[in-house]
N, C-alpha and C positions, 0 to 999 in steps of 0.2 A: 846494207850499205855497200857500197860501191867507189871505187877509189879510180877516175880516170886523168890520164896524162896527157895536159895541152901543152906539145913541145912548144910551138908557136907560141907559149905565155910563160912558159917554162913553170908553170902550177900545174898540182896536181887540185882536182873538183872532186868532191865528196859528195854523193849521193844515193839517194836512194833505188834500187838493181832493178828493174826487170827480169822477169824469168827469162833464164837462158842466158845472163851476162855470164861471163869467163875469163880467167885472166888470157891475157892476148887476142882478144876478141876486138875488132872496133866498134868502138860504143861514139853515142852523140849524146850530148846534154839539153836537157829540154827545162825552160824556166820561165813561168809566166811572166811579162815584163813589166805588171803591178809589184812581183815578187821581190825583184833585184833592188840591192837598196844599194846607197849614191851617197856620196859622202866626200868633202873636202880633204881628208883625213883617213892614214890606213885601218879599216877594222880591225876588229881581232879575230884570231881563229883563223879557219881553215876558209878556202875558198873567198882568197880576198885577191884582188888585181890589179894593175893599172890600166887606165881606159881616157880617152881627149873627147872631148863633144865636140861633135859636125854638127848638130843641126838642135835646134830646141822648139816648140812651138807650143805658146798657151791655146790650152781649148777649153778652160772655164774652170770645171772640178777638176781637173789634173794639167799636168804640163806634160808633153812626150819629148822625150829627148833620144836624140840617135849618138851612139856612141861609134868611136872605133878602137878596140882594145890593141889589133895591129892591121897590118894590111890588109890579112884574111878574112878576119871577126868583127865584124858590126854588132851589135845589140840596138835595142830600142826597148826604153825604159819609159813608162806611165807611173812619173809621181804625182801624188795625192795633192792638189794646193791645200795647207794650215790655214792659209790666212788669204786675201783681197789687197791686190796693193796694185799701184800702177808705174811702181818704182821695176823697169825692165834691170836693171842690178840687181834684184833680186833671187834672179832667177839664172841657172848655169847659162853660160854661152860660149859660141863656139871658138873653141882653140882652148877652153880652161883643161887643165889636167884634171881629173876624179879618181877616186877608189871606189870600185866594185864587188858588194859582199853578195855574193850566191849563198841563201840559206841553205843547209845541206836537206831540210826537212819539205822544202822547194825547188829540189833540187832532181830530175829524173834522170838516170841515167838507159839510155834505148840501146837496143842492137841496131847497129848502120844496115841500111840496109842496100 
């Protein structure tokens, strides 16, 4: 495991190293965006953040949502739909505030390159 520092979020990301990580080395985080889970509500543990939705769109089996955690940092998140509904409150939209847990077990940490 691997311990990197997003000043910009002011968290530190736990993850799993690549050979060759080091401390003071730049590293980048890599996270499939089935993986990232979304949540009204802070998680717990390591590797939790705040993030606002810019953009959401249903595509049937998932919703993709585009995050921006700050100026810098977008993500785009492919949640699973539970259930069929056609109630669009349902589902995040944009301007809502979220928490974002990066599994650390999902979690890659790369040499920048």
């Amino acid at each position: 495991m691997a311990t990197v520092v997003l000043a910009e979020l002011g968290v530190e990301i736990i993850g799993l190293a690549a050979d060759g990580i080091e401390k003071g080395k730049k590293a980048v985080i890599s996270v499939r965006p089935e993986k990232i889970r979304i949540s009204q509500t802070p998680g717990r543990g390591q590797n939790v953040f705040r993030a606002k939705v810019v953009k959401t769109a249903y595509i049937g089996s998932d919703t993709r949502i585009i995050l921006e955690a700050t100026a810098n940092i977008r993500l785009g998140i492919w949640e699973q739909n539970k259930t069929s509904t056609l109630d669009p409150g349902a589902y995040y939209h944009a301007g809502q505030e979220v928490w974002l847990t990066l599994p650390q077990e999902n979690t890659l940490v790369l040499l920048e390159e």
